[in-house]
C-alpha positions in Angstrom: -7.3 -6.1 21.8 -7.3 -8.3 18.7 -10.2 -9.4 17.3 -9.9 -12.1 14.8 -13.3 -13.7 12.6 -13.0 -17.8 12.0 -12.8 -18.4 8.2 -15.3 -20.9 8.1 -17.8 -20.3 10.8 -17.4 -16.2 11.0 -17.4 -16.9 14.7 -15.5 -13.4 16.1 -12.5 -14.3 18.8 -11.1 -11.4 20.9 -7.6 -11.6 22.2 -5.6 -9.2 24.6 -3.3 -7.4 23.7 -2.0 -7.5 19.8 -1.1 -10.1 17.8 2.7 -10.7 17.7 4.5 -9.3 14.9 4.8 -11.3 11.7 2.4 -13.6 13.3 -0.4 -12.9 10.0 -0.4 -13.8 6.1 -2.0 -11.8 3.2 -4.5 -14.0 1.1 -5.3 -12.4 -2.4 -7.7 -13.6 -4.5 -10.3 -12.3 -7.4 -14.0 -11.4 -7.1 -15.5 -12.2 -10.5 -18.8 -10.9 -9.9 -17.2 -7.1 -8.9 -14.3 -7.8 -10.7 -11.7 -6.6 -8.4 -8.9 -8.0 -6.7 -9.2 -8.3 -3.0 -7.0 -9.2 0.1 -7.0 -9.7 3.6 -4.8 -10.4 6.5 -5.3 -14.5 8.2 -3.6 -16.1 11.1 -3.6 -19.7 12.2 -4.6 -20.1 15.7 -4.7 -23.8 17.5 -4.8 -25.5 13.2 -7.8 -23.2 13.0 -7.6 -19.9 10.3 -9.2 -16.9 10.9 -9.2 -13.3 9.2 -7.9 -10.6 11.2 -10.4 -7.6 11.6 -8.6 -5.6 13.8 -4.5 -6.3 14.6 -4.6 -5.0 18.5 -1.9 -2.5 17.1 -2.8 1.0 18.4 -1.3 3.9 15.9 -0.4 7.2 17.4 -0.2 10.5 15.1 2.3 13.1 16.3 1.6 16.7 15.6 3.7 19.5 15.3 3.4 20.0 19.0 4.0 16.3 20.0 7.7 16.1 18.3 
């Protein structure tokens, strides 16, 4: 399940499954205050954009076992 956060209302939208690959953008930009760079992942959804908090995308670690 994706879970995505609107940009300007912070309203949290969950969605089954994953979002399709290639369907997010990276948006940089420069926090004076902490000086540091930052960056997140945003998708547009129905001309509305939202951050992406979590992609759906479930990773699986194989041991030495599991090869």
């Amino acid at each position: 399940m994706a879970i995505l956060e609107h940009v300007e209302t912070g309203e949290r939208v969950e969605i089954d499954g994953e979002l399709p690959f290639g369907a997010g953008y990276v948006v940089e930009g420069y926090d004076e205050e902490n000086e540091e760079l930052w960056e997140e992942e945003r998708v547009e959804m129905d001309g509305e954009e939202y951050r992406v908090i979590d992609d759906g995308v479930e990773m699986v670690t194989l041991g030495e076992d599991d090869e």
